[in-house]
C-alpha positions in Angstrom: -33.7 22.1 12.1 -32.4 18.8 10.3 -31.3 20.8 7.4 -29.7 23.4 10.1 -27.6 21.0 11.5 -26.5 18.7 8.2 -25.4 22.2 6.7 -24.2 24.8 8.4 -21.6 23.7 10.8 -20.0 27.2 11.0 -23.0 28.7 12.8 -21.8 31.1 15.7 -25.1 32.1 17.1 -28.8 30.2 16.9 -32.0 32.5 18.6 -34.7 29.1 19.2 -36.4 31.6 21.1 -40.1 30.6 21.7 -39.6 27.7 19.3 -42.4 25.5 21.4 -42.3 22.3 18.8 -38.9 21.9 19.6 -37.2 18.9 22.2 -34.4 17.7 23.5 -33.4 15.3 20.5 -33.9 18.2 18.0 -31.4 21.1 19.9 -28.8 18.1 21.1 -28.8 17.1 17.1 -27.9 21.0 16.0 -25.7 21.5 19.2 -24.0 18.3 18.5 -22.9 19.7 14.6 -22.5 23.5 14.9 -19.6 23.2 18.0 -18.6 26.6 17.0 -21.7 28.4 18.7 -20.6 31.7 21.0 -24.2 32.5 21.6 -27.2 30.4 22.1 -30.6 31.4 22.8 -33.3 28.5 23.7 -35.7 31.0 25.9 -39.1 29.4 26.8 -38.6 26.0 24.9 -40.9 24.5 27.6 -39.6 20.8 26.2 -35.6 21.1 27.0 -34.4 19.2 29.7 -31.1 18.7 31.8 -30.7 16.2 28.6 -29.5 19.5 26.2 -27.7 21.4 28.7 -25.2 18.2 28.8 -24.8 18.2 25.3 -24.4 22.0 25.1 -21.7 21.7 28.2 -20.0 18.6 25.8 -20.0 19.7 22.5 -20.0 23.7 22.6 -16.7 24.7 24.0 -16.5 28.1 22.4 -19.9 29.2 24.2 -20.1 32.6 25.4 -23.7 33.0 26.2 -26.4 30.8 26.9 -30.4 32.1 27.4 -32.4 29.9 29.1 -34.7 31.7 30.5 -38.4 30.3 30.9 -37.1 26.4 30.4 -38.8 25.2 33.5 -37.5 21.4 33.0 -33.9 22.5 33.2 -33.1 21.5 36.7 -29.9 23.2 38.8 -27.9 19.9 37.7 -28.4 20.6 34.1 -27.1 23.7 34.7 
């Protein structure tokens, strides 16, 4: 995920589906550097908290689509 984010900010779409190993620090990181994602899919990443969905709502403005389906620790203020 490191070497993701350090080199390819041009990325429009990322599937993390079922990526379990992953966390909050890791997504925000490649969210933080790829700012021209459309589509985003972090389905059942059991770790990912309110803490990612403000850093996708800061730092992806191009978003189109966002799957977050099964990520239990997002809360309805994260969203």
């Amino acid at each position: 995920m490191e070497a993701l984010a350090l080199h390819h900010h041009n990325i429009e779409e990322v599937d993390l589906m079922f990526c379990w190993r992953l966390n909050d620090s890791c997504v925000s990181n490649l969210m933080r550097s790829c700012c021209r994602l459309r589509l985003v899919n972090l389905s059942f990443i059991f770790a990912l908290t309110d803490i990612t969905m403000i850093v996708i709502g800061e730092c992806c403005k191009l978003l189109e689509h966002l799957n977050i389906k099964g990520c239990w620790r997002v809360t309805d203020r994260g969203i």
